[in-house]
DOMARZA-506263 format. One line per field, with one value per residue (C-alpha): residue number from 0; chain; x, z, y. Coordinates in pm, 1 decimal, always signed. Last residue first. Example, Ala and Ser with C-alpha at 12.3 -4.5 7.8 and 13.67 -1.06 7.14 Angstrom:
seq <- c(1:0)
mol <- c(A:A)
u <- c(+1367.0:+1230.0)
w <- c(+714.0:+780.0)
v <- c(-106.0:-450.0)
END
This chain:
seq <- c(314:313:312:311:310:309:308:307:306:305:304:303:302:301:300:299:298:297:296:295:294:293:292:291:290:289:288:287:286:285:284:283:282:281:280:279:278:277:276:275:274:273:272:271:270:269:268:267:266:265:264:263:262:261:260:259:258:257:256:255:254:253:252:251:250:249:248:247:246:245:244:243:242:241:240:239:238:237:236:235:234:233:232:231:230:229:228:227:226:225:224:223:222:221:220:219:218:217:216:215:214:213:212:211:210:209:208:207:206:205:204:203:202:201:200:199:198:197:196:195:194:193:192:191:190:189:188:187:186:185:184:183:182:181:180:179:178:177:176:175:174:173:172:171:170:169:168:167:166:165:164:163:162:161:160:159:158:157:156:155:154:153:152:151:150:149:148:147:146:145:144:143:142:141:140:139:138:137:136:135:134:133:132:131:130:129:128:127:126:125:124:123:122:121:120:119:118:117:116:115:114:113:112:111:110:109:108:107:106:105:104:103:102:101:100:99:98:97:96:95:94:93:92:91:90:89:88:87:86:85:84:83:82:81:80:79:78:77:76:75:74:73:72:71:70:69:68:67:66:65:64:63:62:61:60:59:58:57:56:55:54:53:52:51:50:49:48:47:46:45:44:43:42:41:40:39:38:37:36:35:34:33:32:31:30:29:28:27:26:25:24:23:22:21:20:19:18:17:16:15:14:13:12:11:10:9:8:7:6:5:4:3:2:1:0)
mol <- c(A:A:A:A:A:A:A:A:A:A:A:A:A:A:A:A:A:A:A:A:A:A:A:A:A:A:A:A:A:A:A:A:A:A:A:A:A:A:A:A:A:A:A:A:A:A:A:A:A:A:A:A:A:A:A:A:A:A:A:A:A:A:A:A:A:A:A:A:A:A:A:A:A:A:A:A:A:A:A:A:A:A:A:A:A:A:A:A:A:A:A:A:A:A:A:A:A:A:A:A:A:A:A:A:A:A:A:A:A:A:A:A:A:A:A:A:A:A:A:A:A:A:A:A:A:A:A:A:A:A:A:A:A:A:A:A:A:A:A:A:A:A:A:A:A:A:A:A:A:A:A:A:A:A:A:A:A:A:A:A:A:A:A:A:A:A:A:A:A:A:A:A:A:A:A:A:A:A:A:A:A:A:A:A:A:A:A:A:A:A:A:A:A:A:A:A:A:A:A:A:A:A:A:A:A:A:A:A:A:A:A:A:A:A:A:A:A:A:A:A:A:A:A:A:A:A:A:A:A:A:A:A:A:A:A:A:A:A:A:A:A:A:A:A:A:A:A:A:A:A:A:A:A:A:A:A:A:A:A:A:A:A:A:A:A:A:A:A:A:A:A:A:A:A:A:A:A:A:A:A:A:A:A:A:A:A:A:A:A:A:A:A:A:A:A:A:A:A:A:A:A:A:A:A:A:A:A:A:A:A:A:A:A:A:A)
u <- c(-310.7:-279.2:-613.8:-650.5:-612.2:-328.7:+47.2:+149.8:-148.1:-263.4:+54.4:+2.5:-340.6:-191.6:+112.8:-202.9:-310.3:-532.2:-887.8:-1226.6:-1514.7:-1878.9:-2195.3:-2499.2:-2344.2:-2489.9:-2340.1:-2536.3:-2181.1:-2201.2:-2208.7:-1819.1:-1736.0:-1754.2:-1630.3:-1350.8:-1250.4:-1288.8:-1046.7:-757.0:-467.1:-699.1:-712.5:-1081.2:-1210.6:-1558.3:-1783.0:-1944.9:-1820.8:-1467.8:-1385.0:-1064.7:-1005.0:-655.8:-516.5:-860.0:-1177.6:-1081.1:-1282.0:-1577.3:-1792.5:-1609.6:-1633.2:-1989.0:-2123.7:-2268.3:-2286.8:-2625.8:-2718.1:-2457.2:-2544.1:-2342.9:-2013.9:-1758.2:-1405.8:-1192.0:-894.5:-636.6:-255.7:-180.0:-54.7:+245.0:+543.7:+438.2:+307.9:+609.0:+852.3:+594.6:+666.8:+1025.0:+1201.0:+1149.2:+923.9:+853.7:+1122.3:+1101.6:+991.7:+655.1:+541.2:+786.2:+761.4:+1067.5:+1091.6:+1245.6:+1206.3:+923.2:+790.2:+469.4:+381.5:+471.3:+263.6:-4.4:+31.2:-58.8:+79.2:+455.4:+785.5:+1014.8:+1449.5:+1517.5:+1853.0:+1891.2:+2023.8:+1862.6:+1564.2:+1509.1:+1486.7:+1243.9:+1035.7:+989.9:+863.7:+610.5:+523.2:+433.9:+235.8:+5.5:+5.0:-119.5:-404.2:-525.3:-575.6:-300.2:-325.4:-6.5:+155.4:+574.8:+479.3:+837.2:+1057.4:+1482.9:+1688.9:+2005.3:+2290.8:+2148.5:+2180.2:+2191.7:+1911.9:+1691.1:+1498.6:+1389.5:+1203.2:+1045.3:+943.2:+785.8:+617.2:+449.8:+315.0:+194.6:-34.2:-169.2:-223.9:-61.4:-146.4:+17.8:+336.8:+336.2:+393.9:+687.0:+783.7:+395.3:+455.6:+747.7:+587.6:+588.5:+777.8:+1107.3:+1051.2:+1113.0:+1384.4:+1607.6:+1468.8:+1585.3:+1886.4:+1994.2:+1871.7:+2118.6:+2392.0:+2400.4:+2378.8:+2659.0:+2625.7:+2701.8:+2470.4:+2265.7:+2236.3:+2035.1:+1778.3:+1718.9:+1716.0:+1461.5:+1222.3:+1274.0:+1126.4:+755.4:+766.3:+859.1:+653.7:+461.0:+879.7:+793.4:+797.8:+581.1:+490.5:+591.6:+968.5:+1116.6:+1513.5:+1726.3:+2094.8:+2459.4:+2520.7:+2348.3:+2620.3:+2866.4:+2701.0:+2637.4:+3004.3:+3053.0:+2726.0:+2666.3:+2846.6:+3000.3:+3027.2:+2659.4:+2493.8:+2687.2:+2471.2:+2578.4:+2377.1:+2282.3:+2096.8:+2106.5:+2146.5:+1870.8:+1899.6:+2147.5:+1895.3:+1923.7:+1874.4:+1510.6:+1433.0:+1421.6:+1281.9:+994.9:+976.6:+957.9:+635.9:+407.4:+130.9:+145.9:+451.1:+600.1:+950.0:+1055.5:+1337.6:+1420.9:+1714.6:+1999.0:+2280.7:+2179.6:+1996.1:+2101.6:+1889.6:+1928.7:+1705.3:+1767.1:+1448.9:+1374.5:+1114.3:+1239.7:+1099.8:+1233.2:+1390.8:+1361.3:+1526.9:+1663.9:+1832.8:+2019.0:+2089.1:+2280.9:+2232.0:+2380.5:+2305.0:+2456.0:+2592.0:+2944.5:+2982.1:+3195.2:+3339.6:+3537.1:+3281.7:+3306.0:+3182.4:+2857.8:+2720.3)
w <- c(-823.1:-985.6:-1013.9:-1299.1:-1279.7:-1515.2:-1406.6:-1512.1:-1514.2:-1235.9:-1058.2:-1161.5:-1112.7:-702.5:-733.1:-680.2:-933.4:-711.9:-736.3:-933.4:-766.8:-948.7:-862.0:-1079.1:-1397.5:-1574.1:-1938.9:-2127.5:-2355.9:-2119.2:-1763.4:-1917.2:-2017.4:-1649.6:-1543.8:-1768.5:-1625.0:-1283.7:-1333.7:-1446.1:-1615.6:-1690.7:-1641.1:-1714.3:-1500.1:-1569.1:-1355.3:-1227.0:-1481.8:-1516.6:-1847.4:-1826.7:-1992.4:-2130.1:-2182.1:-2122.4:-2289.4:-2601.3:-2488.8:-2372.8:-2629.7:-2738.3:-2302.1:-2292.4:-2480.4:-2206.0:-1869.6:-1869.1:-1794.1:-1591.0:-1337.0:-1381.5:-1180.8:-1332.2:-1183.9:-1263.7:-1220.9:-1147.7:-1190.2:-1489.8:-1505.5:-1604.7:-1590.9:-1331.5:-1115.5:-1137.9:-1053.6:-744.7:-613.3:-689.8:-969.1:-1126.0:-1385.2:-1568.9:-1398.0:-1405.9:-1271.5:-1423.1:-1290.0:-1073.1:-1034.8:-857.8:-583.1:-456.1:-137.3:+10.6:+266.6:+280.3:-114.0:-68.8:+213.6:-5.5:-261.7:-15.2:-206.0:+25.9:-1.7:+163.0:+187.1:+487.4:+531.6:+841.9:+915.8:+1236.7:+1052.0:+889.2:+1181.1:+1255.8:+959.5:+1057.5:+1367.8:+1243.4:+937.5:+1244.7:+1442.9:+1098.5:+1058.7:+1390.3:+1358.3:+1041.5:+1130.7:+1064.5:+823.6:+627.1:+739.8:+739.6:+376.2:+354.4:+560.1:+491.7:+676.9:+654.3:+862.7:+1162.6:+1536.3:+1628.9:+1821.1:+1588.7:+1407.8:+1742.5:+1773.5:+1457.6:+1541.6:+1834.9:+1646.9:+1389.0:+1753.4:+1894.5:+1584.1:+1609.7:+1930.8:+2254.8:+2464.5:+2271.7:+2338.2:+2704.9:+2918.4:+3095.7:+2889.7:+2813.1:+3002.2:+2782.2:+2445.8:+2257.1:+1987.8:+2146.2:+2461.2:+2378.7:+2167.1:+2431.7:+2740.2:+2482.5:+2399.8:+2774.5:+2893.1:+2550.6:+2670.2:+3023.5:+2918.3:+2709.2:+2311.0:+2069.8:+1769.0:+1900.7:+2241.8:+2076.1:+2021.0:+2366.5:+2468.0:+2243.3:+2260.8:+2662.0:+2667.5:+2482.5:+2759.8:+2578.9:+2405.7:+2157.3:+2014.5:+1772.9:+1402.7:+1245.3:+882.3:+616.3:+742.4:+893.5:+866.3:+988.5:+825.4:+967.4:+1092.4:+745.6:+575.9:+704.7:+748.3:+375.4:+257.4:-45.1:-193.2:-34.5:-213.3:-7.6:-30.0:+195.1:-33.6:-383.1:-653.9:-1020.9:-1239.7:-1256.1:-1015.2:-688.8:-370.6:-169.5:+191.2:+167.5:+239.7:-61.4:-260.5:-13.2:-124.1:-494.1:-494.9:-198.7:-533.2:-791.9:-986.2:-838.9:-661.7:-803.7:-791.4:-556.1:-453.5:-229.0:-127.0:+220.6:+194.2:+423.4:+226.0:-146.7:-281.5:-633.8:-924.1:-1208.5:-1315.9:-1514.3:-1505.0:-1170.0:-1074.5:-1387.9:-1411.8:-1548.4:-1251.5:-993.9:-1109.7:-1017.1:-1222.6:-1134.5:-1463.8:-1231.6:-920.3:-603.6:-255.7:-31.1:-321.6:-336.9:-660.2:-837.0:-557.2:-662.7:-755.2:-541.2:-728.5:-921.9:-873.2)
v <- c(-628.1:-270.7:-80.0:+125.2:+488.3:+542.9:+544.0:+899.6:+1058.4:+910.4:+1033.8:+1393.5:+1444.2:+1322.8:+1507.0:+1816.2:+2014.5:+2339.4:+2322.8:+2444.5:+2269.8:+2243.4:+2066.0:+1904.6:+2024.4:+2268.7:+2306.0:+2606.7:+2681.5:+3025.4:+2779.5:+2641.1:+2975.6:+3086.3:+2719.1:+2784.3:+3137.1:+2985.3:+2754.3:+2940.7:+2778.7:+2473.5:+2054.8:+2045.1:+1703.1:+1523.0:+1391.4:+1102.1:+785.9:+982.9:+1153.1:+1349.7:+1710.7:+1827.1:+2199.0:+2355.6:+2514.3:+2354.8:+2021.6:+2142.1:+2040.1:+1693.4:+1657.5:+1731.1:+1406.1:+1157.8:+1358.1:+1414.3:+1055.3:+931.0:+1269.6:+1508.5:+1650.7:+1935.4:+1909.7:+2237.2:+2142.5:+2398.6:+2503.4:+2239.2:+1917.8:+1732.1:+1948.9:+2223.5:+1898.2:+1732.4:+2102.0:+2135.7:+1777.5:+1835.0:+1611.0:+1294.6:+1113.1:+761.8:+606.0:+234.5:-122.8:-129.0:+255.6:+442.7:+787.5:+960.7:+1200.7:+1522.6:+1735.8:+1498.9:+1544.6:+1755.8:+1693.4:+1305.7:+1253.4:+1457.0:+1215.0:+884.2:+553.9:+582.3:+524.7:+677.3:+796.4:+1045.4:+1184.3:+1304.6:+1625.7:+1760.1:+1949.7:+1615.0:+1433.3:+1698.0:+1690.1:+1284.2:+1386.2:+1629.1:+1381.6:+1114.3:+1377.3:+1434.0:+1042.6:+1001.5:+1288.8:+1154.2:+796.4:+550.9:+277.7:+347.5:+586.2:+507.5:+302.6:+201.5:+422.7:+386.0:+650.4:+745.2:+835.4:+630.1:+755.6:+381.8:+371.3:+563.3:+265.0:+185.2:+529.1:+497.7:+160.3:+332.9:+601.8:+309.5:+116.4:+487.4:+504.1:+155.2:+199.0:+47.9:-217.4:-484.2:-299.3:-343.4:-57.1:+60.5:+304.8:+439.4:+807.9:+844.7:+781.5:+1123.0:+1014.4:+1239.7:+1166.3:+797.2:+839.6:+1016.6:+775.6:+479.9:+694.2:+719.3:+355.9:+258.7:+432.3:+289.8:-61.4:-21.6:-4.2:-273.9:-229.4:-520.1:-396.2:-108.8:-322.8:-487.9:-105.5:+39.8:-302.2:-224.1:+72.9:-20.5:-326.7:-677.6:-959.7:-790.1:-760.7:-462.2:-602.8:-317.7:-381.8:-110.3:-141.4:+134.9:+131.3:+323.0:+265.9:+298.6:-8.9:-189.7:-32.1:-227.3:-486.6:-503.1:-383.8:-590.9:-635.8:-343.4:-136.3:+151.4:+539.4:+566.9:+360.6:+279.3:+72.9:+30.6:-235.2:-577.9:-844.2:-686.2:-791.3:-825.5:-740.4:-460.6:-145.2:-3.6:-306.3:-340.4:+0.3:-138.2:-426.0:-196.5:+45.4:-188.2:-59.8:-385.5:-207.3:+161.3:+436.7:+698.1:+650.0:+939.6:+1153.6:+1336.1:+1537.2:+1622.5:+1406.5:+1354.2:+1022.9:+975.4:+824.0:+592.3:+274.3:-31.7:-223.8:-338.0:-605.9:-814.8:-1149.0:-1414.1:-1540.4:-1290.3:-999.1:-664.8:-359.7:-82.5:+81.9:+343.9:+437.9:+639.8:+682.6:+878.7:+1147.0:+1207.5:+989.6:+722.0:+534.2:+211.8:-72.1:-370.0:-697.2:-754.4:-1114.3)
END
């Protein structure tokens, strides 16, 4: 078991070759990244990269195997309840008590951190106005949605007025207009100096929130940086995406292939990876291709993750 570590950086969380195993198998393979105060940074990576190994070191319950790890100045090996005070946490499941009023899962939970009965009433009302759940307080949480469930574990993860802030999959399963109100809420905790760390599969989660992020694939960095300095580095400005039907399709890529940086063969259509779209679709329809329907689009983190990771599904 690694022992305490004196501290070695300012940042709130800091790594280096942080590894993780479970028996012969290593989850984490010796990764390094920082987590800086005010930001809100994101592990992006397939089924199986090491990001929940990972988020679950950061949050002090799993220690790790090998490696340097300081959260918030401390290692938690050392210091886990320590740190655990000062965390948020999110987990990708809710685990509301189904058994208690929306209000009173805010103030049976804040009891835990050691606040007074009157403090906790005041942050619960605090939390709850600020998710957009006062008029449900009293209210069982069984009858709520699935998108007012995910805002109230928010909430609960707020009763301590957390440092930092661990969300695993904060979205996941919520219609469009829940995880739009979700982002606004977590912008906000940004706005008031929270540090916000996620993981999440949806790319344009990761476009509106994150600040910086890493690329996991097979328990390591394959890429870091902004979402717009990822997608500078590993695709282009636009995709053109040309669609055939299976039987035309069959030999335009060796054709087209100088007409951009990189093209990809999918069964339905094929993707130019270009500067300027348009100007390859123009010389595109002069070569005589006509595809069945044409869209020339922006690179998302999206090109860039499959990129990165491939498109084949993970188990």
């Amino acid at each position: 078991m690694p022992g305490s570590v004196e501290l070695v950086s300012d940042s709130l969380v800091h790594a280096r070759g942080l590894r993780k195993r479970f028996g012969a198998f290593e989850a984490v393979r010796g990764i390094d990244f920082d987590v800086w105060a005010g930001e809100v940074f994101g592990f992006l990576g397939p089924n199986g990269a090491g990001k929940s190994s990972t988020m679950r070191m950061i949050g002090c319950v799993s220690p790790r195997s090998d490696g340097e790890l300081q959260v918030l100045g401390m290692d938690p090996d050392v210091d886990g309840p320590r740190i655990r005070g000062r965390l948020g946490v999110v987990p990708q499941l809710d685990n509301l008590d189904l058994e208690l009023s929306v209000g009173d899962n805010l103030q049976v939970y804040g009891r835990y951190f050691g606040m007074s009965r009157a403090a906790v009433r005041a942050k619960a009302t605090e939390l709850l106005d600020f998710v957009q759940l006062t008029d449900r307080a009293a209210d069982p949480v069984e009858q709520l949605s699935g998108g007012m469930k995910r805002r109230l574990t928010i909430a609960r993860s707020l009763v301590n007025d957390p440092e930092l802030m661990l969300l695993d999959e904060p979205t996941t399963g919520l219609d469009p207009q829940a995880r739009h109100l979700v982002w606004d809420r977590l912008f906000r905790l940004k706005q008031q100096g929270v540090t916000l760390i996620i993981t999440t599969h949806y790319m344009d989660e990761a476009e509106q929130l994150c600040d910086r992020l890493v690329v996991m694939d097979g328990g390591v960095i394959v890429a870091e940086g902004s979402p717009r300095e990822l997608i500078g580095q590993y695709s282009t400005r636009e995709v053109l995406e040309l669609r055939f039907t299976a039987d035309v399709q069959r030999g335009w890529r060796a054709t087209l292939s100088d007409l951009a940086e990189r093209v990809e063969e999918l069964p339905d259509r094929l993707l130019l990876y270009a500067a300027d779209g348009e100007a390859a679709l123009a010389a595109a329809h002069r070569r005589g291709v006509q595809p069945t329907s044409t869209l020339v689009r922006r690179s998302t983190l999206e090109d860039v993750f499959l990129r990165l990771t491939g498109r084949s599904l993970v188990d």
